[in-house]
C-alpha positions in Angstrom: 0.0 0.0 0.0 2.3 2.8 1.3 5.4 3.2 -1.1 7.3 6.3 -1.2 5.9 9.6 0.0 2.7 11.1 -0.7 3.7 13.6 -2.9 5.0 11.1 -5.4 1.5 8.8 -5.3 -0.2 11.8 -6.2 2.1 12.5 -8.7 1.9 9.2 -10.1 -2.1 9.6 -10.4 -2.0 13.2 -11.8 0.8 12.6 -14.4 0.6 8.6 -15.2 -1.5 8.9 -19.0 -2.7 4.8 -17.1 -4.4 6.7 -14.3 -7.8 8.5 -13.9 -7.1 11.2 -11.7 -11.0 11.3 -11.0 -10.7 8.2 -9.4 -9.2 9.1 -6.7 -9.4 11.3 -3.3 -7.6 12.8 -0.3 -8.4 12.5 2.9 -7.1 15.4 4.7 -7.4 16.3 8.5 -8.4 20.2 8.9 -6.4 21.5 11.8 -5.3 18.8 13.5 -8.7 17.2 14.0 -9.3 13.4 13.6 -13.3 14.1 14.3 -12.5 16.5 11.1 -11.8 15.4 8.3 -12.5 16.4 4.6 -12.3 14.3 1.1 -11.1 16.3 -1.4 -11.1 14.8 -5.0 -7.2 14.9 -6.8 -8.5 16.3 -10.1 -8.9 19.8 -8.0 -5.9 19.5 -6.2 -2.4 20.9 -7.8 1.0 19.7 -6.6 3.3 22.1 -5.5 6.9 21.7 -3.4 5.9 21.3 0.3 2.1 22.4 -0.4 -0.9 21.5 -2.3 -3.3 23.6 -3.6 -7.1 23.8 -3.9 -7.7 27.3 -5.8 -5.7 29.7 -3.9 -6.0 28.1 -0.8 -2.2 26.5 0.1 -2.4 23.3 2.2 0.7 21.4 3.2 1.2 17.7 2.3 1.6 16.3 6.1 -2.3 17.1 6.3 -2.7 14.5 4.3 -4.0 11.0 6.1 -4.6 8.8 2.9 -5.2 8.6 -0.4 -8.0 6.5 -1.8 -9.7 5.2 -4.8 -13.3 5.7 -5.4 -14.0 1.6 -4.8 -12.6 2.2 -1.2 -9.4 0.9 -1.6 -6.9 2.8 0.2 -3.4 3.3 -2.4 -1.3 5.4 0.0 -1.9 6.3 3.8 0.3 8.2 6.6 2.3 6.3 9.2 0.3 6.3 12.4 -3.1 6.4 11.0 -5.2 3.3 12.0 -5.5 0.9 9.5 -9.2 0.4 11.1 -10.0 4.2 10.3 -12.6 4.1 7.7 -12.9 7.0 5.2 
């Protein structure tokens, strides 16, 4: 499941012509909040050097508790985070 950092399996979906960026999700927690957490689709998000963006709004990668594919299945997640979290 978790290869490399997060950065790169977005990158990977984003820039891979085999992937379908509208496939996939974030799960990010907002401000330090387990109880609060947002999906974001990829195909809104842009890649930037420590940061990701949605718009203007700048969010930085370590926000970021998994990545997921539409059918559930969970393609990158971040050390620590319970494998029984559901999202």
């Amino acid at each position: 499941m978790r290869k490399g950092s997060v950065k790169e399996a977005l990158a990977k979906i984003k820039y891979d012509p085999r992937e379908n960026e509208s496939d996939y999700y974030i799960v990010i927690e907002h401000r330090g909040a387990y109880e609060n957490i947002k999906k974001i689709p990829v195909e809104i998000i842009e890649l930037g050097h420590g940061y990701f963006f949605i718009g203007e709004t700048q969010i930085p990668y370590h926000r970021i508790l998994a990545v997921v594919r539409k059918d559930g299945k969970i393609v990158w997640r971040k050390r620590g985070v319970s494998e029984e979290l559901k999202f």
